[in-house]
Structure formats: C-alpha cells, structure tokens
C-alpha positions as CSV (number, residue, x, y, z in Angstrom):
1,X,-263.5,-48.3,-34.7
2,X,-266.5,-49.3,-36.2
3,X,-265.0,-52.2,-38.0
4,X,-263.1,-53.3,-34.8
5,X,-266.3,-53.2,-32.9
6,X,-268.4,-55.4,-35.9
7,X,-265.4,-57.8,-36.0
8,X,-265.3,-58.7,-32.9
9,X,-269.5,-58.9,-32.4
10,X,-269.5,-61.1,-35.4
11,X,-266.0,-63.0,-34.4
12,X,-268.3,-64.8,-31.7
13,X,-268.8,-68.8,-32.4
14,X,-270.7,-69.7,-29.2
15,X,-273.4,-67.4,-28.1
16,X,-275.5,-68.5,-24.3
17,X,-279.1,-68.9,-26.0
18,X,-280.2,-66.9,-23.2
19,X,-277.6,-64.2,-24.0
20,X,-278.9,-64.5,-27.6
21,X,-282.6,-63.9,-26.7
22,X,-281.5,-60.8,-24.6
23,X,-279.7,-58.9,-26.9
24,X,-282.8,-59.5,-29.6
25,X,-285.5,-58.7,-27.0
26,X,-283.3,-55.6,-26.4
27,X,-282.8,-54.7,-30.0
28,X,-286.6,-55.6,-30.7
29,X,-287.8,-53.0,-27.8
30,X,-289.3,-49.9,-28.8
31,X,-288.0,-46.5,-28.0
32,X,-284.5,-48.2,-27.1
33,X,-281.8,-46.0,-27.1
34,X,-278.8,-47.9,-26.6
35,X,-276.6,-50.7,-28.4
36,X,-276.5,-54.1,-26.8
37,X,-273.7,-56.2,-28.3
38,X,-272.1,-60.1,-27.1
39,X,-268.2,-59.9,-26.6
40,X,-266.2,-62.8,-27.0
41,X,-265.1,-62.9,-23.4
42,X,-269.2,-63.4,-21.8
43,X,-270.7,-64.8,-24.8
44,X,-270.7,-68.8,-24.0
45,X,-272.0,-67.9,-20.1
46,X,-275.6,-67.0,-19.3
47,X,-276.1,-63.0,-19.0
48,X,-275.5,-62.0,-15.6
49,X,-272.4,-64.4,-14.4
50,X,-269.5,-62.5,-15.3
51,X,-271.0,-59.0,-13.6
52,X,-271.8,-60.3,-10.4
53,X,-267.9,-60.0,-8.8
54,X,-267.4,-56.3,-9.7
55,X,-271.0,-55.7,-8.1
56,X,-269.5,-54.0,-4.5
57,X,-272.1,-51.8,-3.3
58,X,-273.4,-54.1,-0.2
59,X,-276.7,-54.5,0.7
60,X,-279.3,-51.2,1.3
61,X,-276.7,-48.5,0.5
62,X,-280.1,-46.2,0.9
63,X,-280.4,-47.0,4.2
64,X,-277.0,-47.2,5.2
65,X,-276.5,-43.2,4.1
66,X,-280.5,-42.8,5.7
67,X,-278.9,-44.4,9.0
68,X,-275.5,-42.1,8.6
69,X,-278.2,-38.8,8.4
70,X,-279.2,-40.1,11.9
71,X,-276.2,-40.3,13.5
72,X,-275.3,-37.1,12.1
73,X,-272.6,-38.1,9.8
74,X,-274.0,-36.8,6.6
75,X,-277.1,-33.9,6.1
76,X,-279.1,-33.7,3.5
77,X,-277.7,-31.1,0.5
78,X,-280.9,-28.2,0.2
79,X,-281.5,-27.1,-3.2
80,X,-281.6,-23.4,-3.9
81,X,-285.0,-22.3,-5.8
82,X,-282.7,-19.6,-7.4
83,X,-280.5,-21.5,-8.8
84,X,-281.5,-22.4,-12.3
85,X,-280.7,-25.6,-14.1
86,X,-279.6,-25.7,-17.3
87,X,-280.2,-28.6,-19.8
88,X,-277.2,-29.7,-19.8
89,X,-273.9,-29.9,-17.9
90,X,-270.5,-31.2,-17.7
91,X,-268.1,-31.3,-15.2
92,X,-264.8,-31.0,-16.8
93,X,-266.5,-28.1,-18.4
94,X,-267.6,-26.2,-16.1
95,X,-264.4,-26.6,-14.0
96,X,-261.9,-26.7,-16.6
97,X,-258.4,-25.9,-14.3
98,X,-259.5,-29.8,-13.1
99,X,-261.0,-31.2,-16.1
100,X,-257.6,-34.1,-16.5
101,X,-258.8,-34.8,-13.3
102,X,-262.6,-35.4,-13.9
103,X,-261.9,-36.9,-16.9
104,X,-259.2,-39.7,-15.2
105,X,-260.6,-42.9,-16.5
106,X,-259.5,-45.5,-13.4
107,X,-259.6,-49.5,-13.2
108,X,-260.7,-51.5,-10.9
109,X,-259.5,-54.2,-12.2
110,X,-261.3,-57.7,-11.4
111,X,-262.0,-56.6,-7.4
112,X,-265.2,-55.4,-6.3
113,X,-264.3,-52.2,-4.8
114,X,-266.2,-49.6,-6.8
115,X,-267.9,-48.3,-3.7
116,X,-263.9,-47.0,-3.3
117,X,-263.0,-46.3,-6.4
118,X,-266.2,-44.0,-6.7
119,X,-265.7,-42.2,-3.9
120,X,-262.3,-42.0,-4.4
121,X,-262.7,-40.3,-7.8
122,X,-264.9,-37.9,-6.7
123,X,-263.3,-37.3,-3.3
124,X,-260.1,-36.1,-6.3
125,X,-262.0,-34.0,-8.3
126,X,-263.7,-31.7,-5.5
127,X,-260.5,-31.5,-3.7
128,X,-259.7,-30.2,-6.7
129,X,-262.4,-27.8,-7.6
130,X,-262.5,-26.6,-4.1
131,X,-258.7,-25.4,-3.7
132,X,-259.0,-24.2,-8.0
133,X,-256.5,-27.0,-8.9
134,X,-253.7,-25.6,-6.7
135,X,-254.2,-29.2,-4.8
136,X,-254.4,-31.3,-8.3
137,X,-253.7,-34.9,-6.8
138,X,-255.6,-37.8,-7.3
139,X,-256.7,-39.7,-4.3
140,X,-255.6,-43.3,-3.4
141,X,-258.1,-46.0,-4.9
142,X,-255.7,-48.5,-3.0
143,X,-255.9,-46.6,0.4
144,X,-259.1,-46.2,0.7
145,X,-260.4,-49.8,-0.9
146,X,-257.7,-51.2,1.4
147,X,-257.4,-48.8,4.4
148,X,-261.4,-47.8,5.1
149,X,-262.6,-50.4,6.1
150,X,-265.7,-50.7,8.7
151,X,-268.1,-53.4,9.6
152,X,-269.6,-53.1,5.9
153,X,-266.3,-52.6,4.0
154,X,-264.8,-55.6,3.0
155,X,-261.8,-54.2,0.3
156,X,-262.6,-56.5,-3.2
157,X,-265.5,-58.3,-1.5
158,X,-267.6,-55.2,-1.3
159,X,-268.5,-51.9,0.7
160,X,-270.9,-48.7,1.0
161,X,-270.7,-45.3,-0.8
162,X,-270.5,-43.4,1.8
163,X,-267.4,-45.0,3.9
164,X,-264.5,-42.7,1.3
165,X,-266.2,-39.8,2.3
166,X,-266.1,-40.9,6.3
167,X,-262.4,-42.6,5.6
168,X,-260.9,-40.0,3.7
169,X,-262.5,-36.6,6.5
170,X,-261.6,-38.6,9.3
171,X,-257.7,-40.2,8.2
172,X,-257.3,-38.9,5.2
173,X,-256.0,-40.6,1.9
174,X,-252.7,-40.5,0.6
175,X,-251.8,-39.4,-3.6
176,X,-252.2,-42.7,-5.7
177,X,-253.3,-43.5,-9.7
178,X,-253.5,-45.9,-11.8
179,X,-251.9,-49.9,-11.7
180,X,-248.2,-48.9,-13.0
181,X,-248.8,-45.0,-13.2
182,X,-250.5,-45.9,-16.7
183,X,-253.5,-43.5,-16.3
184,X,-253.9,-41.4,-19.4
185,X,-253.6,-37.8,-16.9
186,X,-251.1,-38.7,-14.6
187,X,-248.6,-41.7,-15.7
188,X,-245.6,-40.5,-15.3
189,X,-246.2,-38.9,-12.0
190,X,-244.8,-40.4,-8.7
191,X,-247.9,-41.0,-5.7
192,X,-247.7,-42.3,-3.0
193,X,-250.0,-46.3,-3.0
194,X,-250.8,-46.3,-6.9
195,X,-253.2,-49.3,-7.5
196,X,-251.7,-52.7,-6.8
197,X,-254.5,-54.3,-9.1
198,X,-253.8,-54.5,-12.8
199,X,-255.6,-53.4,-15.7
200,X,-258.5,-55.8,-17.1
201,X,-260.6,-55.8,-19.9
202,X,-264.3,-55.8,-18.5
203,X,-268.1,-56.2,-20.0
204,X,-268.6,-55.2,-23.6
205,X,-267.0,-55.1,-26.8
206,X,-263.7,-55.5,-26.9
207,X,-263.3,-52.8,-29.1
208,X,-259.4,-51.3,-28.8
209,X,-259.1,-52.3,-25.5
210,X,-255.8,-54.1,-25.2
211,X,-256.1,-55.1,-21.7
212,X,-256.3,-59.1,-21.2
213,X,-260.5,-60.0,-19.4
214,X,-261.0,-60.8,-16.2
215,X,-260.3,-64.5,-15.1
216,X,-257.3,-65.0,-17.4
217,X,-254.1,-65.2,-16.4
218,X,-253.4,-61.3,-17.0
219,X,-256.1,-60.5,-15.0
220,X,-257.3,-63.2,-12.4
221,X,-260.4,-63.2,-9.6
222,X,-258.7,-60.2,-7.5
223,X,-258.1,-60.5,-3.3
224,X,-257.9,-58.0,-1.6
225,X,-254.2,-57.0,-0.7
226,X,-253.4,-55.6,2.9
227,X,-253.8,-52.2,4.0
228,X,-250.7,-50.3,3.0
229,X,-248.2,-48.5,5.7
230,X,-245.8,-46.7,3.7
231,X,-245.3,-45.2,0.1
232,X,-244.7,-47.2,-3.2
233,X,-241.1,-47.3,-3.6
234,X,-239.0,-44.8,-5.2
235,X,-241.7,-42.6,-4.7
236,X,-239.9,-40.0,-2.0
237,X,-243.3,-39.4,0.8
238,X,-243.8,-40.7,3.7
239,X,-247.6,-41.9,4.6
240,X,-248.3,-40.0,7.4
241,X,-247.3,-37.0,5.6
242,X,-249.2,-37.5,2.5
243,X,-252.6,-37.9,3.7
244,X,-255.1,-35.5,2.2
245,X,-258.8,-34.4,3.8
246,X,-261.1,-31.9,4.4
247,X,-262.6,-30.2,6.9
248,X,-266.3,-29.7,6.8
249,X,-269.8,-31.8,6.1
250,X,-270.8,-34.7,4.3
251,X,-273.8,-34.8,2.2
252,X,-276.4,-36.4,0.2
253,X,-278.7,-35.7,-2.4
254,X,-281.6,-37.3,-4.0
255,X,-283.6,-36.5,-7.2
256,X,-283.1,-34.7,-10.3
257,X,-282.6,-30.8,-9.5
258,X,-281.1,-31.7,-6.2
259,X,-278.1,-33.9,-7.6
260,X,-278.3,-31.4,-10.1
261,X,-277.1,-28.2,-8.0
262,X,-275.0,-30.3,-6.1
263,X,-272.8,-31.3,-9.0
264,X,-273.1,-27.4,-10.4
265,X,-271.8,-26.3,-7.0
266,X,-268.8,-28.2,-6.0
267,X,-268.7,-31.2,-8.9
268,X,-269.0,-34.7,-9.4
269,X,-270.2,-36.8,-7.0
270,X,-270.4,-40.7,-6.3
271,X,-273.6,-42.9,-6.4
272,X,-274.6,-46.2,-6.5
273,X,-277.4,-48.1,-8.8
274,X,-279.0,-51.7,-9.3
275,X,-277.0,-53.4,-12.5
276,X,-279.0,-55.6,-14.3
277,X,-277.5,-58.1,-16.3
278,X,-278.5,-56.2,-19.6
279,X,-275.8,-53.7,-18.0
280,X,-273.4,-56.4,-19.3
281,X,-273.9,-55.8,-23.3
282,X,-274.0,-52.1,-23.1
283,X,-271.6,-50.6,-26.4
284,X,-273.0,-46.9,-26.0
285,X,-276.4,-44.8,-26.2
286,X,-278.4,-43.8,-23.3
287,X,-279.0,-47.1,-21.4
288,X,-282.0,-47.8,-19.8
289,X,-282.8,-51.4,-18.1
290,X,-284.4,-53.5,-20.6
291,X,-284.7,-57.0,-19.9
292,X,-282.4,-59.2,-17.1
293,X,-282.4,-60.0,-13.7
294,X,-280.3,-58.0,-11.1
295,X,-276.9,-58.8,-10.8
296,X,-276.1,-56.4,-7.7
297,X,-275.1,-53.4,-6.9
298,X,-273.1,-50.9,-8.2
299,X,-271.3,-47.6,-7.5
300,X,-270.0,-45.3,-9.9
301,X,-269.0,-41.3,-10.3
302,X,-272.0,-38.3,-11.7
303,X,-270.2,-35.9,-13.7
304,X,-273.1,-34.0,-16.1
305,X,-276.1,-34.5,-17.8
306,X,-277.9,-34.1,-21.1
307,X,-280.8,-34.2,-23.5
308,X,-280.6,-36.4,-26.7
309,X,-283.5,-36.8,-29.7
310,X,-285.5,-35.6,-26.3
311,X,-284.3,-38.3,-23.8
312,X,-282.9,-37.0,-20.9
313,X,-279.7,-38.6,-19.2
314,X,-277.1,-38.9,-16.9
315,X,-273.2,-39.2,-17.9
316,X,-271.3,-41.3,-15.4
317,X,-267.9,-42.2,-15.4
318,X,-267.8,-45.8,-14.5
319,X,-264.2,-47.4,-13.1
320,X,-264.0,-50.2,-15.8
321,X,-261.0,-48.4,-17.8
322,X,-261.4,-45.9,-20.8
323,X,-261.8,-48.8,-23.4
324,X,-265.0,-49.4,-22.0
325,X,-268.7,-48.1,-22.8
326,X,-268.2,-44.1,-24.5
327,X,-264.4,-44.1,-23.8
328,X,-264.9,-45.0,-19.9
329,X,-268.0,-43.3,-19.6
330,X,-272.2,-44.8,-19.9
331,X,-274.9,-42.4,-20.3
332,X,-277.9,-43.9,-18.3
333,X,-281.7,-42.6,-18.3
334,X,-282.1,-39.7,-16.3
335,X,-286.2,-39.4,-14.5
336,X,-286.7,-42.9,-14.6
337,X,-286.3,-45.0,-11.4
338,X,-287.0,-48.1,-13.0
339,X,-284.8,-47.1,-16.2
340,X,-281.9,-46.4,-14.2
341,X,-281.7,-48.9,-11.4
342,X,-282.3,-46.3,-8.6
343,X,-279.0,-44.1,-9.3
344,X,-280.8,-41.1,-8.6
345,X,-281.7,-42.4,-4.9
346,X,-278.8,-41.2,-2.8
347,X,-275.7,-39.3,-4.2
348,X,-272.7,-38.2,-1.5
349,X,-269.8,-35.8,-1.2
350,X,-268.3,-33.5,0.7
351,X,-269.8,-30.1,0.6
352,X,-269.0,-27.7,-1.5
353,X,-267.6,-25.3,0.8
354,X,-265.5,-27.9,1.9
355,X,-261.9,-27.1,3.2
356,X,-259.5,-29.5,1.5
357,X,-255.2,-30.3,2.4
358,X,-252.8,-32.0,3.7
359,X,-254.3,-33.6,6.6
360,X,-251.3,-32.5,8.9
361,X,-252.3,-28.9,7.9
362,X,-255.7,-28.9,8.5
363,X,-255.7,-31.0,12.3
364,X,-252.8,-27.6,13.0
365,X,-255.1,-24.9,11.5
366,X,-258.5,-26.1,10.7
C-alpha cells in the first residue's frame, strides 16, 4: 500500500506551482499531524478547483438549524453532568449488533449532495441502534437527495443538514445502498431506490481505488436525476410501503462534551464543516487546516473520537467511497474551531429515544 501510495505521488509530471507550494508549506508547518500528498487526477489545477462541486452544504447551515430551534423543529440535546466521557469512542464499538452499518462506506459520486448522504447515513445507523439491529436497513441516499427537497435543497446542486432528519420524520425514506448494490455491507441485498450515481474516485491518492475520477467519462459532472416513485426493478416493494421513520424529536448539539453524549447515547450523527482547499491533499493523520482558501461547505457523518501522541480528534466517516482518506474515514482536530472548519458548531439527529419503523406502522400506532 505504501508503494502504491509513493508510486503514484511520485508518478505525477505536472504539478500547479501553487499546489506545489501548499503541500511544502504544509509539510514545512510545525506540529502537523497529517500527510498532504498531490494525485494525478488535481495535480495540474490550482488547489481548490476540483473540491468546489462536492461542496453541498448551502449557505449558514448554523443559522438554518438556529432558525429550525425557533420554529420548533429541532431542540437543543442537554448534556447530563453524570455522564462521564471517556477518551475515546467508537461507534461501531459501542454498538456492535450495527457496526456493518456504521461502518457502510457510501459514494456520492460527482453530485453535491452530502448534506443527504450525511444524514442519510446517520438517519441508518440510529434506526439501527434504536430498534437493537432488528430494523438493520440502510436508508435511501437517492430518496432523500432526490425526494427532500425544500426551498434550500437543490438534490446535486446543494442542501442543509438538517432537511434528512425533517424529510425522513415527516415522509419517511425508503431501503436503498450503494450505485449497483456494490457496498462492502450490503451488495447483494435487494432495496428499494439504491444510488442511481456511480462510483468515482475523488480527492487524494489514488491509492487502490479502482474507481475512474470525477469528470471522466466513468464518472462525469453529476445532475441531479428526478425524484423516484416506485422501487428499483426486480426488487419486489412497493414505495409507499417501504418508507421508514420515526416518531419523536430532532436535535442539535454543539461543542465537545455535548456532541460527545449525544453520539454515546443513540450514535453517530451528521455535521457539517468549512473545507479548505488543503482538505484536497489529505492521505491520513489528524487533519487540521493548514494553509488554503475555503472551498465551501461540507457535510459529513461523527462516529467517535480519540487522543493520539496527545492530539485530540474527531473520526468522521466522509461519503467519498472507502478508497479514500483512512479507508473512507478522516480524523480531523477535535477543540479547535479554526483547526476543524467549525464541525463542532451544530451536529443533528433524531433523539435517542427516538421511535423508529415502517412509516405505515408508526402513522397506525405511534
């Protein structure tokens, strides 16, 4: 892996000078604790170009979920000053009758809906957690990029972290995974709206990754398809049927030891975060912005946290496809507002005592 990953640094002819200079300034800071690297497929364009379209998260997510709290969609999560926080924590772990589900890797291939695919993800793995994997079904990335839309949810051209949680209580999501049923936990399962998108090699080494990058022919600039009606073909449901939801609040956390308990207490949870175009070159270690302007927002999936030689982080599962960063997953400063882009700001999920089915079910005994 090693060799794959110096090959194909090294394989590089055509380096952007300003791509250059970044990954030097980054190697040249002290106290860094990740690895920056140029790929082939972003080396010959200036740093930042290339993140920009996977960037969903539109405008002030903060303020969206601040305005949501007001209208009483979402209250805030209240920490517990019993509950002690370890030093570290891990999802799949801790709730191990679901950890194939936490640990599903998705793609979002080259469309901007991670705002969906974050919620989404989560949205699966509390369901999960809350019903002790007797409801193990992974949530529709396709219904609710495609299906949820509001006035700030565009499907590929962008959306807010908090409009799976609204979509998904409200109508419900139907059973879908990966583009082709090719996710590593559940390919040769049968969901309803799988991911019409396909599989795309995104920012970083290329590693073992055998999918093509974004903007070739194997994976061109995504649109967003229509909303979906009825089931994939061949799979046997019926849409209306196959809707999953819950019953039960919305919340939102912000800061360390909040976040904290409210991962402990029901699991992962989706959030959003400034990308700078530093982001772009991360090959592992705990990130932390170094140099770069901002390329946009971001949203992406909590699932533990850590210490490492004394630096505390966040792991995140990001939706870039488990070829990417630490097999699908970054670590990312934890404490450090400016380290982090602000992903500690505003976390949501459902709440952890949360009732979650078939949709039918719970509108006929809720």
């Amino acid at each position: 892996m090693l060799y794959a990953l110096a090959s194909s640094v090294f394989a590089v002819q055509n380096v952007h000078p300003d791509r250059v200079a970044m990954i030097e300034t980054i190697k040249a800071t002290p106290g860094v604790t990740w690895t920056a690297a140029a790929h082939p497929r972003f080396a010959e364009s200036a740093p930042g170009v290339a993140l920009k379209p996977l960037m969903g998260v539109l405008g002030d997510w903060n303020q969206a979920i601040s305005e949501a709290k007001t209208r009483g969609e979402i209250e805030e999560f209240k920490v517990d000053p019993k509950l002690a926080v370890p030093d570290s924590f891990d999802a799949a772990e801790a709730f191990p009758q679901c950890a194939s589900m936490i640990n599903d890797i998705r793609d979002q291939s080259a469309c901007g809906c991670c705002w969906a695919f974050a919620g989404a993800e989560a949205a699966s793995d509390r369901q999960c957690i809350a019903t002790n994997a007797s409801v193990m079904i992974p949530l529709s990335a396709q219904d609710v990029c495609f299906c949820g839309a509001q006035i700030f949810s565009h499907g590929c051209n962008g959306g807010q972290i908090n409009t799976p949680w609204d979509h998904i209580k409200r109508i419900g999501a139907v059973s879908g995974g990966q583009f082709n049923n090719t996710g590593p936990t559940f390919g040769q399962s049968s969901f309803c709206s799988d991911f019409s998108l396909p599989h795309c090699h995104h920012h970083g080494p290329q590693g073992a990754d055998p999918y093509p990058d974004e903007k070739t022919p194997g994976c061109p600039n995504a649109q967003s398809p229509k909303c979906p009606n009825q089931c994939d073909a061949g799979t046997g449901k019926t849409w209306k049927a196959d809707k999953y939801s819950f019953t039960g609040k919305v919340q939102s956390a912000s800061g360390e030891q909040a976040i904290q308990q409210m991962l402990m207490t029901g699991g992962p949870v989706s959030t959003a975060f400034t990308v700078y175009s530093d982001f772009e070159d991360y090959a592992g270690g705990i990130y932390h912005h170094t140099t770069g302007s901002m390329a946009g927002g971001h949203a992406v999936k909590f699932v533990g946290w850590g210490v490492e030689n004394g630096k505390k982080y966040w792991k995140v599962a990001n939706s870039w496809n488990p070829f990417w960063g630490e097999k699908g997953y970054f670590r990312i400063v934890r404490g450090d507002s400016l380290g982090n882009g602000g992903i500690e700001n505003s976390v949501v999920a459902s709440a952890a005592d949360a009732k979650w089915g078939k949709k039918e079910d719970l509108d006929r005994f809720p």
